[in-house]
C-alpha positions as CSV (number, residue, x, y, z in Angstrom):
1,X,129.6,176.0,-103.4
2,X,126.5,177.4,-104.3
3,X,127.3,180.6,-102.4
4,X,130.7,181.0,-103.8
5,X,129.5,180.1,-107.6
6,X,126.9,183.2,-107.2
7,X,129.7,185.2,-105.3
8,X,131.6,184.8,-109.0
9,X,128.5,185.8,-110.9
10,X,127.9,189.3,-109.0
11,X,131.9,189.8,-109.7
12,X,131.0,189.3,-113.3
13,X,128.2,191.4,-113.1
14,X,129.6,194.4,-111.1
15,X,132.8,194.5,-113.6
16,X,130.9,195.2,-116.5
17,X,128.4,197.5,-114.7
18,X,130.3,199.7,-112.1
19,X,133.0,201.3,-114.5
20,X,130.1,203.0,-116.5
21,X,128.1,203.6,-113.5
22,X,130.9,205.5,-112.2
23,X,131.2,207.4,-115.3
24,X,127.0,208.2,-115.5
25,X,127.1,209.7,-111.9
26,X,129.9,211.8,-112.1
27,X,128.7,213.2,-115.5
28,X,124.7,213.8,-114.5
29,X,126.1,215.3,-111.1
30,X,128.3,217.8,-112.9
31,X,125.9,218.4,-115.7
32,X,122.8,218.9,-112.6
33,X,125.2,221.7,-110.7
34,X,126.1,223.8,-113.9
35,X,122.1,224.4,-114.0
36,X,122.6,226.5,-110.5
37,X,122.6,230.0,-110.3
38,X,125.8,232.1,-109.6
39,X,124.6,232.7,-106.2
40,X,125.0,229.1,-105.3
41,X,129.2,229.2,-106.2
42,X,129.4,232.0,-103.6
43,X,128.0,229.7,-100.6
44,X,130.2,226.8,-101.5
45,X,134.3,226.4,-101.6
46,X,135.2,224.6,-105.3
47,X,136.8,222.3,-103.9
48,X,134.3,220.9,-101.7
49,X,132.5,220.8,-104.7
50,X,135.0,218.8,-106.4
51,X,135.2,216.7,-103.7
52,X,131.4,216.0,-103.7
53,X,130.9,215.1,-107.1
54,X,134.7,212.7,-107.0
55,X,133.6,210.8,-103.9
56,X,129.8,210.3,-104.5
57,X,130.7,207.4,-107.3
58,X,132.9,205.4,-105.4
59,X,130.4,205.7,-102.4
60,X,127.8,204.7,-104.6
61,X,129.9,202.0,-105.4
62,X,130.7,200.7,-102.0
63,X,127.2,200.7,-101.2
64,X,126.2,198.4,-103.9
65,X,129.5,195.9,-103.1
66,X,127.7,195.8,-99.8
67,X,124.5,194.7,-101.0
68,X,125.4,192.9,-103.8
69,X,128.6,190.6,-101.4
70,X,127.6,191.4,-97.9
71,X,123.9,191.0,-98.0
72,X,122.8,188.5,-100.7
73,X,125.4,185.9,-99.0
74,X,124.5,186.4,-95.4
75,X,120.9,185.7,-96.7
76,X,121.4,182.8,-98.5
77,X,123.9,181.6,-95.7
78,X,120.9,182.1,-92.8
79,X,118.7,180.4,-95.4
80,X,120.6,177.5,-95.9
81,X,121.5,177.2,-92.0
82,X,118.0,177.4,-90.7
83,X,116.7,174.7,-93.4
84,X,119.3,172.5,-91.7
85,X,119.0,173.7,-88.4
86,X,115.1,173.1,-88.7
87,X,115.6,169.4,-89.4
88,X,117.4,169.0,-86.1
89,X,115.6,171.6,-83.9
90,X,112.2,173.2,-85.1
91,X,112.4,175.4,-82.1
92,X,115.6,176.6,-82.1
93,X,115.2,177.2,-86.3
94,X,112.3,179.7,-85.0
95,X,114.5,181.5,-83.0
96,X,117.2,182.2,-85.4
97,X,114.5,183.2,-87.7
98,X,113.0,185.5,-84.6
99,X,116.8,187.0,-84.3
100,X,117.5,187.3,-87.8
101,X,114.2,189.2,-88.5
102,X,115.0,191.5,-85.4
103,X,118.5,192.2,-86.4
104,X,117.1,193.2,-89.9
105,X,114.2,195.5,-88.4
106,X,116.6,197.3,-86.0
107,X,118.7,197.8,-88.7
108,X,116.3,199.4,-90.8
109,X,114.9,201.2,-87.8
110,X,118.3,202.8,-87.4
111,X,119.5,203.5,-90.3
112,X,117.6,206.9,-91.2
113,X,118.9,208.0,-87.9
114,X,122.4,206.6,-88.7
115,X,122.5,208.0,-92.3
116,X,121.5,212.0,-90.9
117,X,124.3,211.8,-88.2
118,X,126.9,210.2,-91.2
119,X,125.6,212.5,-93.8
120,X,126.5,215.7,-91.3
121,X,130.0,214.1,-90.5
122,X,130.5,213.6,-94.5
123,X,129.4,217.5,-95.2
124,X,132.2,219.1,-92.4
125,X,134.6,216.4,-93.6
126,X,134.3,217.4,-97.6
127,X,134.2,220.9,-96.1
128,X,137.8,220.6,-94.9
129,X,139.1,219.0,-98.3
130,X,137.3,222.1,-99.8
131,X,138.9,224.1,-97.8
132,X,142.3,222.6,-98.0
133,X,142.0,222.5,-101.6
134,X,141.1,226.4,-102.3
135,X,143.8,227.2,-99.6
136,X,146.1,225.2,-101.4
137,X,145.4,226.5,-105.0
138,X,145.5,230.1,-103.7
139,X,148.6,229.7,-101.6
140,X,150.1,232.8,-103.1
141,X,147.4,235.0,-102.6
142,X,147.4,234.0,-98.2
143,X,150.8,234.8,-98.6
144,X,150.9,237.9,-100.4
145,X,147.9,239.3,-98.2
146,X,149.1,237.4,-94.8
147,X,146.3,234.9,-94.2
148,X,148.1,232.1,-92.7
149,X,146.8,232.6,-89.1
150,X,143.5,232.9,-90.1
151,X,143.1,230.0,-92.5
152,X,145.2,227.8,-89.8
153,X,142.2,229.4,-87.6
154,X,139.4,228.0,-89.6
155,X,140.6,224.9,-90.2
156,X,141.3,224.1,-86.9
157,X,137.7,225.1,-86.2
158,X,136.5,222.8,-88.6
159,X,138.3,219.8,-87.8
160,X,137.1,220.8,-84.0
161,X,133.3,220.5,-85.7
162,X,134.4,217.0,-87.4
163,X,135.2,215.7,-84.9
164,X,132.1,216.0,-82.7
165,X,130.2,214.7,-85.8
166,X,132.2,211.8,-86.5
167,X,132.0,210.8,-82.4
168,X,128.1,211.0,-82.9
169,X,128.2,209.1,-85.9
170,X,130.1,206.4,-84.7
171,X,127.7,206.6,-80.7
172,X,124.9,205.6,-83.3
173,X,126.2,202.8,-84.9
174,X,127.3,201.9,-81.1
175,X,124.1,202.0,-80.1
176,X,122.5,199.7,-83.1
177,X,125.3,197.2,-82.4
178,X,124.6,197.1,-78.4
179,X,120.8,196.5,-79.1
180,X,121.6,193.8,-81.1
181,X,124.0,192.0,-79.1
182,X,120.9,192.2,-76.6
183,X,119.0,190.6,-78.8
184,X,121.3,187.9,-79.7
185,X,122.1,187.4,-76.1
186,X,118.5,186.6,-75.2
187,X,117.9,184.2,-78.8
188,X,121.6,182.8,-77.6
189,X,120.1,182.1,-74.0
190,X,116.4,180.6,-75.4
191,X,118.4,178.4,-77.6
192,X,120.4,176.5,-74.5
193,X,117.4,176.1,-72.6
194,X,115.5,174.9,-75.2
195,X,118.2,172.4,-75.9
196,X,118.7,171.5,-72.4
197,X,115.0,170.5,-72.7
198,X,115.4,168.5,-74.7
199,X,118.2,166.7,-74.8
């Protein structure tokens, strides 16, 4: 109950906060890029650009859902289960604390490599939308000066890219999630022989 009733209060929070927040990003990020210098427009397509400064909010967004739902209830959840699992088994309450404190480390520990891998996968993907979208708005002009085959060429080439990025990405997270299983394997394991014991 107690989980659920704060559950309600973070919806209550994030309704009045997030549609503003949304609003702040996208205007400081558009108001930070027209400081740039003309130079910068030539290295970059529009509408990767566009893209950028569209999906940073909502990504924002989902990463705060995460910690606002995901975390704070898993915490007080493990908090409230180890206080009652302590009563019954001191022992096995230590190793749940062990294996919750790993889980939380590795995470950290991975998570700068993680983010690097994602933020390359997120650059080539926005690069394609860009792409799409300035091939798009100047359809007339690759028709007029034929420049279907090459734009088919490049695109091709970048979704070739994305996809080695993305694979990497995703081999990461793989990774974290293996090492943890480990781990949970090994607190799973101590916890049966500690119960064997002594029961």
């Amino acid at each position: 109950l107690f989980t659920e009733f704060m559950m309600r209060v973070e919806g209550a929070v994030m309704l009045f906060i997030f549609p503003k927040l949304r609003t702040n990003i996208r205007n400081d990020i558009f108001l930070h890029i027209q400081n740039f210098s003309v130079n910068f427009f030539f290295f970059f397509f529009s509408g990767d650009l566009a893209n950028k400064i569209s999906s940073l909010p909502t990504s924002c967004e989902k990463i705060l859902e995460i910690i606002i739902y995901n975390i704070s209830a898993i915490v007080i959840t493990f908090l409230i289960s180890d206080v009652l699992i302590f009563y019954t088994s001191k022992s096995c309450s230590v190793i749940i604390t062990i294996w919750f404190t790993l889980n939380i480390l590795t995470t950290f520990l991975f998570s700068k490599m993680i983010n690097s891998y994602e933020k390359n996968h997120f650059n080539v993907t926005s690069s394609i939308t860009g792409k799409l979208i300035d091939v798009l708005s100047n359809n007339s002009l690759v028709k007029v000066f034929s420049g279907k085959p090459y734009e088919v060429l490049q695109l091709d080439n970048m979704q070739k890219i994305e996809i080695k990025k993305a694979r990497l990405a995703m081999w990461q997270v793989e990774k974290l999630k293996i090492i943890q299983c480990l781990i949970l394997g090994v607190c799973v394991s101590l916890m049966f022989y500690i119960l064997r014991i002594d029961f």
